[in-house]
N, C-alpha and C positions, 0 to 999 in steps of 0.2 A: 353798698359796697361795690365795688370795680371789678369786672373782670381781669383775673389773674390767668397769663399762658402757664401751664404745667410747668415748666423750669422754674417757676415763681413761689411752688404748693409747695407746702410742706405739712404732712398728716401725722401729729403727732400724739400719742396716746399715753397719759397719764396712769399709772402704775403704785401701787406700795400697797402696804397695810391699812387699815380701816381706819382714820383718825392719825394718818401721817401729815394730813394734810395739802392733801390732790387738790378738795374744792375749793381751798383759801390760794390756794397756789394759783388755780386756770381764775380765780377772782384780780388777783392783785394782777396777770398779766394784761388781764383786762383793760384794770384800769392804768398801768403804766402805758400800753399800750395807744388808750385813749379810746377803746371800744364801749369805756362806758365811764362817766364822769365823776361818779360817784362809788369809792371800794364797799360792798355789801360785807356782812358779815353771818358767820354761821350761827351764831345762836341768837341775831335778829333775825333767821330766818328770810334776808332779802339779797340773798347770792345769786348770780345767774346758772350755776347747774342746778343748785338744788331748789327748782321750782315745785316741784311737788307737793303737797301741806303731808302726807305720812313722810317727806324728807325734812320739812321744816318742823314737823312736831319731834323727830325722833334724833333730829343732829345727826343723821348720817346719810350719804347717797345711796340709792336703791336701783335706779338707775342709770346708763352713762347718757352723759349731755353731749351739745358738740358747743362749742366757742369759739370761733373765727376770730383773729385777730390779724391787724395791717402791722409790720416791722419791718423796716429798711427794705421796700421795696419787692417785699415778700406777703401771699397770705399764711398762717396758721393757724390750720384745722386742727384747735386744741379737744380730743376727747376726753374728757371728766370721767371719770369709770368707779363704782362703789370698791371700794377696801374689804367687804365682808365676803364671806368666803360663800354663803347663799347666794350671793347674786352674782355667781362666777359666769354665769350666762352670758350677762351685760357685759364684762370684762371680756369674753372671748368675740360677741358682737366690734365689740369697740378693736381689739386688736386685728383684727382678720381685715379692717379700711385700713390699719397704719401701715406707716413708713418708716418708723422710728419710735423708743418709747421714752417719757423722762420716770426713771424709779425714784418715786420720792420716798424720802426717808426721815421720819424724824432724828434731828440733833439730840433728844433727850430718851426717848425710850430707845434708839438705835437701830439695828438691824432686827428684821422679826421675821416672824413666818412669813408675811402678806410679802415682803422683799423676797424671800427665797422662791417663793411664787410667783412671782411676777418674773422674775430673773427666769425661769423655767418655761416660762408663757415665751418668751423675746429669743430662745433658744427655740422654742418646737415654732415658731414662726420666724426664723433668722429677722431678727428684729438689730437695727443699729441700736444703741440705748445710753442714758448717759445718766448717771445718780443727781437728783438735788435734792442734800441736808437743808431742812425747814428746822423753824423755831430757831436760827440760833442769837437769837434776841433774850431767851429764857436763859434762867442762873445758871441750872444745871446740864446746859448742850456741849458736848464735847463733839466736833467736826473730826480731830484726832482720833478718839476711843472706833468712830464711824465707819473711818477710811481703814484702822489697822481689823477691823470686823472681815472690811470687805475683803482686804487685801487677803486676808486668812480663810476666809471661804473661797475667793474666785482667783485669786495668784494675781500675776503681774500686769493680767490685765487694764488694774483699776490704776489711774491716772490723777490725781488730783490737780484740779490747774489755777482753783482758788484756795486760799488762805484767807482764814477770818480774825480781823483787827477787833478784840474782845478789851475792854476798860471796865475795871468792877460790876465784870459776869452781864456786859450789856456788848453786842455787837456795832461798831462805831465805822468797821470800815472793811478793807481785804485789799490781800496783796493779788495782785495776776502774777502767775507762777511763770506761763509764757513770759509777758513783758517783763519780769523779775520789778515789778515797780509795785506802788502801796496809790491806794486811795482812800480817801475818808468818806462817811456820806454827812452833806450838809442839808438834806431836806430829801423828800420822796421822787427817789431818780435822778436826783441830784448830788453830784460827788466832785472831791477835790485833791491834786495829788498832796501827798505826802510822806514823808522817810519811813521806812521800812523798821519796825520797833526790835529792840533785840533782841526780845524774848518769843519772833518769829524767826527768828534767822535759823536756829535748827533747826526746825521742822519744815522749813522750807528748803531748804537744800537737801532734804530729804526728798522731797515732793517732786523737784527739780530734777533731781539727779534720776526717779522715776520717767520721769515726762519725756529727759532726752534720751535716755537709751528705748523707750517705747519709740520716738522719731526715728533712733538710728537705725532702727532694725527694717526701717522702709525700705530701703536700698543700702547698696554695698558701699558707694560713693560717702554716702552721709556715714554709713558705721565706721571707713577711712577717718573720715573727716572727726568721729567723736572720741574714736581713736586717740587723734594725735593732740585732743583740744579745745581743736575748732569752734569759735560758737557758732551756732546756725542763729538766724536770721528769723523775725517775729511771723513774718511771711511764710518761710519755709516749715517751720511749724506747726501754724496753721494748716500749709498746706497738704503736709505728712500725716496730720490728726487727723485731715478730712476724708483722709484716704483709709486709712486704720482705723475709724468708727464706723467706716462703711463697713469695712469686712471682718467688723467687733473684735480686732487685735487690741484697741485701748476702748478704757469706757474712762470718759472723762468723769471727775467729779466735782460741782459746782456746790456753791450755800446761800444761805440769803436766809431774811426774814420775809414770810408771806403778810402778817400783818401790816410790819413796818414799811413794804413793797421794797425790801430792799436787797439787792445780786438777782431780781426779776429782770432788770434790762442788762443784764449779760448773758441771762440764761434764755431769752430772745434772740441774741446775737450770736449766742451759741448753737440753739436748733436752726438761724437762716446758713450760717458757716461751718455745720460738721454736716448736721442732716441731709439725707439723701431728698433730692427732688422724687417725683411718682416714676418720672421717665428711666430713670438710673434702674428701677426695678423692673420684674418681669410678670409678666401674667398673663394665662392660655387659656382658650378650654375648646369648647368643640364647636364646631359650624353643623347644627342640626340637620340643612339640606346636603352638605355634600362628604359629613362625615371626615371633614379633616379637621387636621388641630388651626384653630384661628390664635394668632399671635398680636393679642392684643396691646399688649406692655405700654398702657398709657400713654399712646400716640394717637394725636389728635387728630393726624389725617386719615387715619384707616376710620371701619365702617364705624357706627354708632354703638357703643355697649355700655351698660351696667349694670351694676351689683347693688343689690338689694339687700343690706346689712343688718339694716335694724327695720323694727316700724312703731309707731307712737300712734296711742291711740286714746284722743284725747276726750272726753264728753265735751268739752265746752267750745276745743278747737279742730277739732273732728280729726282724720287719720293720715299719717304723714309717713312718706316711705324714705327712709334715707339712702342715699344713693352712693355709691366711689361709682365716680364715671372712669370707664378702661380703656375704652378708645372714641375716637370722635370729640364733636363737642356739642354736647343736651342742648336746645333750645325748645324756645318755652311753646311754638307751634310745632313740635315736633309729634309725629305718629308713633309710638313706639310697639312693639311683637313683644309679648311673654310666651316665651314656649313653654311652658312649665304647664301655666293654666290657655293654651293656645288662645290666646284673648288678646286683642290689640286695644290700643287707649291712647284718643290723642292728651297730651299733657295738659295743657292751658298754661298754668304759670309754673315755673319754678324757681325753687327759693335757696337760701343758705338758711338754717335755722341757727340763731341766737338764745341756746339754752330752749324756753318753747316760746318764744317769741320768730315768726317764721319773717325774714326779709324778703322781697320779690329783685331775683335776680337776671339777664337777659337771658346768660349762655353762663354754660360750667364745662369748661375744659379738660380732658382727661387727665384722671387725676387728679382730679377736684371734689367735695365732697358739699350734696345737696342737698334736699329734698322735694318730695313732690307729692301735692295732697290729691285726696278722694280718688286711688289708684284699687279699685274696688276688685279684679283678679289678683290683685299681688299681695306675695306675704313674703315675708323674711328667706331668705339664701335664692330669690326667684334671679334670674337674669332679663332684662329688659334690653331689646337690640330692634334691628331692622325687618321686613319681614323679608327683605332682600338678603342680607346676611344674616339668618337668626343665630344667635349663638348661646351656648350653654356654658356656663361658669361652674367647676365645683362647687359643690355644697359646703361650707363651714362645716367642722365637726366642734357639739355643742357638749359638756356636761348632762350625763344621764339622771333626771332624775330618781334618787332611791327612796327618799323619806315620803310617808303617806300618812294621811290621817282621814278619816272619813269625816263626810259633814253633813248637817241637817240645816234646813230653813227654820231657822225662829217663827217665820210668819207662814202658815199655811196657806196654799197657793202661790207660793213665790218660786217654784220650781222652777220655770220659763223664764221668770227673770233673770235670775242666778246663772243659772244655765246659758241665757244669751250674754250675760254681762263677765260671765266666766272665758265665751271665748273670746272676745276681747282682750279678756287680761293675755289669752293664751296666744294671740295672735303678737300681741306685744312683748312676751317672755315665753322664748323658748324653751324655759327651761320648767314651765309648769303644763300641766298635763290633768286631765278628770279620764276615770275610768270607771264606769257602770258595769258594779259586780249584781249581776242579777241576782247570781243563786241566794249570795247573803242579804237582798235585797238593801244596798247599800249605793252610795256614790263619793268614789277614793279620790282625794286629790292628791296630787304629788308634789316636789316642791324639791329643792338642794339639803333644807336644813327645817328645825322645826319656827326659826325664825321668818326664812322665805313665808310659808304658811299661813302663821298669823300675821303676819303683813297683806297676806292675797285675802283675809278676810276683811279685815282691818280697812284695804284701801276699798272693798265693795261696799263696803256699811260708808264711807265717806264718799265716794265718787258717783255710784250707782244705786245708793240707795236700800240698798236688801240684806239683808244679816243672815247672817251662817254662824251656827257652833262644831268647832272642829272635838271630835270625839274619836277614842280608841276604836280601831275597826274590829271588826269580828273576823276571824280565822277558816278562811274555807276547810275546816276540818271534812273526812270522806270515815263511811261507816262499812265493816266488812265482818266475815265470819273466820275463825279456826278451826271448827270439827266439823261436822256433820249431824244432818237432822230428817227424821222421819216423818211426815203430817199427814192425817185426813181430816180434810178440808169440807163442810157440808155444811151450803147456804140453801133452805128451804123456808118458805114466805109462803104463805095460802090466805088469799081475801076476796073471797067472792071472786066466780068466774075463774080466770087463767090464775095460775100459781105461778112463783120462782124455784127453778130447783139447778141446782148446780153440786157436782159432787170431784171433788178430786182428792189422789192420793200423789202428793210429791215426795221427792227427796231432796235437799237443800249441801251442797258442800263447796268448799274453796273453788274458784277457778282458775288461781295463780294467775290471773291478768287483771292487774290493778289500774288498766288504764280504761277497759269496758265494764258498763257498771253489770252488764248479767249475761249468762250466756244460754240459751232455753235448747232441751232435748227431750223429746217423747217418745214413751216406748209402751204404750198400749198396744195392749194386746188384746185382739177379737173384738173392736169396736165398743168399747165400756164406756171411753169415750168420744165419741161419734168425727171425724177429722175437720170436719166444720168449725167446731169450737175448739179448734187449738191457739187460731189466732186470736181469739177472746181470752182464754188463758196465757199468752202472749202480752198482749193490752193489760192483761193486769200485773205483771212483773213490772211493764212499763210503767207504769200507776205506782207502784209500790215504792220502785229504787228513789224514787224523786226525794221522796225524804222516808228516810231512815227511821226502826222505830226504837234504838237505843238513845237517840237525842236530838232526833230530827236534819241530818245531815245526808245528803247524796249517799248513794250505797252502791261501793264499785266489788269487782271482782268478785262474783257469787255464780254458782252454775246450779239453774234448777232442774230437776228432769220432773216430768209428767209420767208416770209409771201405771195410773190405774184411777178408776173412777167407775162414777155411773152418771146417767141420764134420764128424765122423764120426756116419754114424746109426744107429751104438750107444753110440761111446765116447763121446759128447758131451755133458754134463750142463753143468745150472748150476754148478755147482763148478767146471768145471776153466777156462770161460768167465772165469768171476769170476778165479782165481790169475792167468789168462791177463791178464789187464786190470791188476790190481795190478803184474805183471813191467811189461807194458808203460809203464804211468806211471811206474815207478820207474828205467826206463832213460829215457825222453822226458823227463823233470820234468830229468834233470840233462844231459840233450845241450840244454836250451836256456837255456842260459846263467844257472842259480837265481841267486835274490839272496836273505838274509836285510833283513826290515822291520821297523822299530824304530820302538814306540809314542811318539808325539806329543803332550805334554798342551799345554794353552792355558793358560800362566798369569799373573796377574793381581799384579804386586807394589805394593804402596801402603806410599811411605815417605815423610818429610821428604827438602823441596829436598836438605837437604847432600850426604843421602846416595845421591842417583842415580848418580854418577860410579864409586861402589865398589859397587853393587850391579849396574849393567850390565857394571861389567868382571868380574866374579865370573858372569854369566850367560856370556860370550861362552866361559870357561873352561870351562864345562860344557855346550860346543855349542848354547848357546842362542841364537835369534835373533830380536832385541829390534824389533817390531812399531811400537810408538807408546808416547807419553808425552804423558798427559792433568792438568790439573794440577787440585789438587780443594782444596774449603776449607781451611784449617786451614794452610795453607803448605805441602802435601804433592802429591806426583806421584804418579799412576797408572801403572807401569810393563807395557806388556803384550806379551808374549812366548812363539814357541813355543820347545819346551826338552823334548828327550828324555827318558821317564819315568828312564832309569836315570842323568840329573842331578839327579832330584828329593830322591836319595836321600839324608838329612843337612842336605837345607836350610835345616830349621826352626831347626837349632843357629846354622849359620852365619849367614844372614837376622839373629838375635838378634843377635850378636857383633858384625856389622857393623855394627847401628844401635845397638846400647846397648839392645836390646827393643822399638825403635817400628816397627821393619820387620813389615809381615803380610803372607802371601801366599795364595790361592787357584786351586786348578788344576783344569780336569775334560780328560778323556783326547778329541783330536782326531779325528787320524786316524793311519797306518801311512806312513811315508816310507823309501825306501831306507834300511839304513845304511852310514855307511860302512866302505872295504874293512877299514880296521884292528881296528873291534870288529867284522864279520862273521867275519873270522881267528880271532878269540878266544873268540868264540861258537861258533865249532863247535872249535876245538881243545877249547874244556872241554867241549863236546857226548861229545867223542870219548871225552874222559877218563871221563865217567860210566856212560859203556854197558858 
């Protein structure tokens, strides 16, 4: 592929619901295009985004690809981005390089969550954007039912500028709304004019009369001019859309068939002629040595920089860092500065990747969108610059992962494996995470949803070789007292020669601080017991709290005092002080009334009005209790609630189900509250079972 100067790029990023039709879409541009000779299809599994074998066994994208394609003169940096709402990771990767997005939408199932979402995405990233209805080759697509969707969710911004020529429920041709004129298609990318049928003509003049008052309102001249009449000019047009998709006053909206490859070559000629070049946009961050802001905005002449978007990491074609170059232009002898991991790396080659087929490129222009292998300090949001000008780019802000499940190795000794072949996965998705709970002697992995999950097992049993069972985690449950308790404690041992002898009298009560597991005080009196062995009796509180003896759980918030004892002054050692102490606490902790406490998260639910009614009765189900409700743009409530960690468990499935996807939640861990008697019963009867 040829080097392309930035006025030339255009980084576009594919957007909708999950089975709208993104990867048939960046396929057919492909091959209209002529980047690749042959159209792939999704359920022969031989498409160029979805190389993956868990993308070609499962029919859906997991990760976002990139697609380059040549059009009039232009390159396009098409990013393929998955539709599921777990892999929002890849999706924000992918949007944070663009400059524009296309919202595909299917013709037959219409407007859906994954659209409202993306539409959402393109706003909190001022994103140009522009809709294209897929499938309307299928019986039941309605392009009309599509556009009066949009038009009723997002107002007058929506534009429509095709019109679909449908002949017994099959797509045959479209009118351009612009040129008020009709074409037919006579073969793939191939089309011919034709009269405009009559059972278009209302609905087009509807579209139309849309399109010019969206032109008029460019300037005042033109709104005289539509005023009084006037037509404007196919030119003028254009040239007024190009201006109002920049500053997302219009969103055009185009159709076509992705199988049939057909409104693909206008929907080409529409991202080189509405979308923004990289230059038109802005992009800063900071100059590390002198602490000022560097104004990078995709000018090639300024110093060398990029952003480190994504990274791929492949077993067979080892790790590839993708790159949006911000200023300068990459070359493949280039030295480049990571300040992040202060490591410098000369590049060797760099490439444009093709789906994961990498090409070897000379130079990439700011603006332009790479890659570059075996970058062994870099990882995901790093910046790569000069060490002359080093500079620092914001970080992306990514999706937190909530849902958890613990895992075990099926194969014994595969610890290490797992382990190494897990960061990999984590190096490559930001949005998964392991976290080694000691106390429960467990290892949590995290993930968006419980599908992310079993895909992250799924893809290590196929890729790397080693098997994991994801299982319910266990509950850092915390063990504590309510009344008060009196002990004497008396360890004596005699076996030939030295004895053990350890004598104490405690007292055991609340300490009202549930965040220190014990708090120790002694108040002997007249040396009974000797000050030397306090730290031994110390040592064994410490000994004791570790695990608890109503169910074996940490033991917070307890205050022992040491009030009285005796000692032998032979057989008295720290050792037998210390057992003496542990008996002690382990009779006192349960003559005062223990309680098992159960973790408290603070969680945070943001849904649509409708759906507060079923998502607070679904909290109340799972012992949650519902704090306030804050009501926030967009016609949505903030639901906020404490809720026992061990109702969190599944959430994320059910949250979806109940909203149809638009439900999101966030939770961080409170405090330790009593539980109640029915799960402390059950918690220590399975206590009992395990031991």
């Amino acid at each position: 592929m040829k080097v392309y100067r930035t006025d030339e790029i255009r980084n576009v990023v594919l957007l909708g619901h999950g089975g709208s039709g993104k990867t048939s879409l960046a396929e057919a541009m492909a091959y209209v295009s002529g980047a690749t000779s042959r159209m792939g299809k999704i359920a022969d599994g031989n498409t160029i985004s979805d190389f993956d074998k868990e993308e070609q066994k499962r029919e859906f994208s997991i990760s976002t690809s990139l697609v380059p394609v040549e059009w009039e003169k232009a390159k396009i940096n098409i990013l393929d981005t998955p539709g599921y709402f777990d892999f929002v990771g890849e999706v924000e990767e992918a949007v944070s390089a663009a400059d524009a997005a296309v919202i595909v939408v299917s013709g037959k199932a219409g407007v859906e969550v994954g659209t409202e979402k993306a539409w959402e995405l393109c706003d909190k990233y001022k994103l140009p954007r522009m809709v294209y209805v897929t499938e309307m080759d299928v019986d039941d697509a309605s392009f009309r039912q599509v556009v009066e969707d949009l038009t009723e969710r997002y107002g007058k911004v929506i534009a429509p500028h095709f019109q679909p020529i449908r002949e017994n429920e099959k797509l045959v041709g479209y009118v351009n709304v612009i040129k008020n004129a009709a074409r037919r298609y006579t073969g793939v990318g191939q089309r011919e004019e034709c009269e405009i049928p009559e059972y278009c003509k209302p609905n087009l003049e509807i579209y139309r009369d849309k399109l010019l008052e969206a032109v008029a309102e460019t300037s005042e001249a033109f709104m005289e001019r539509y005023f009084e009449g006037d037509e404007f000019s196919v030119e003028e047009i254009r040239s007024a859309m190009r201006t109002e998709v920049m500053d997302g006053d219009i969103v055009p909206v185009a159709m076509g068939s992705n199988i049939q490859a057909q409104g693909v070559a206008n929907l080409l000629s529409d991202i080189v002629r509405f979308f923004p070049s990289p230059d038109s946009r802005s992009c800063a961050g900071i100059n590390r040595k002198t602490n000022e802001i560097f104004e990078g905005n995709y000018d090639f002449a300024k110093a060398k920089s990029a952003y480190v978007f994504k990274t791929m990491v492949d077993p067979f074609i080892g790790k590839y860092s993708f790159v949006k170059v911000c200023s300068g232009v990459l070359k493949g002898d280039d030295t480049l500065y990571n300040g992040d991991s202060d490591a410098e790396a000369k590049l060797g080659k760099i490439y444009t990747m093709v789906g994961n087929k990498p090409t070897e490129v000379s130079e990439l222009f700011a603006g332009d969108i790479g890659a570059i292998a075996k970058l062994a300090n870099t990882k995901t949001g790093d910046t790569l610059s000069t060490k002359n000008t080093p500079v620092m780019y914001g970080k992306t802000e990514y999706s937190k992962p909530y849902t958890y499940m613990k895992y075990v190795c099926n194969n014994k000794g595969d610890e290490d494996k797992v382990s190494q072949a897990l960061q990999k996965m984590m190096a490559e998705d930001v949005t998964l995470k392991t976290v080694n709970d000691s106390e429960n002697r467990q290892t949590l992995l995290y993930g968006m949803g419980d599908q992310h999950l079993e895909i992250t097992a799924s893809k290590l049993a196929a890729r790397y070789k080693c098997e994991i069972r994801l299982e319910t985690p266990k509950v850092a449950f915390r063990e504590t007292i309510k009344k008060k308790s009196d002990v004497d404690s008396k360890y004596k041992k005699q076996s030939g020669g030295h004895g053990q002898y350890g004598h104490v009298k405690m007292r055991f009560e609340a300490s009202g601080d549930l965040e220190t597991p014990y708090v120790f005080e002694e108040e002997v009196v007249g040396g009974a017991v000797p000050k030397n062995y306090f730290p031994a009796v110390e040592k064994g509180l410490q000994e004791a709290v570790v695990k608890g003896p109503l169910a074996g759980y940490p033991v917070v918030g307890v205050k022992a005092v040491l009030y009285d004892g005796s000692y032998h002054p032979v057989d008295s050692s720290e050792m037998a002080f210390k057992t003496a102490t542990v008996q002690a606490f382990k009779k006192g902790f349960m003559e005062a009334s223990p309680v098992l406490l159960e973790p408290i998260a603070s969680l945070t639910v943001t849904v649509p009005d409708d759906y507060t009614g079923d998502v607070m009765g679904d909290l109340n189900k799972r012992r949650g209790r519902v704090l306030g409700m804050n009501p926030i743009s967009g016609g949505k409530q903030e639901i906020v609630a404490d809720i026992p960690m061990t109702g969190l468990f599944g959430y994320c499935t059910v949250l979806r189900s109940m909203t149809g996807g638009r439900g999101v939640y966030s939770y961080e861990f409170a405090r330790y509250e009593q539980a109640p008697s029915d799960v402390q019963e059950a918690e220590i009867a399975k206590r009992a079972k395990e031991e």
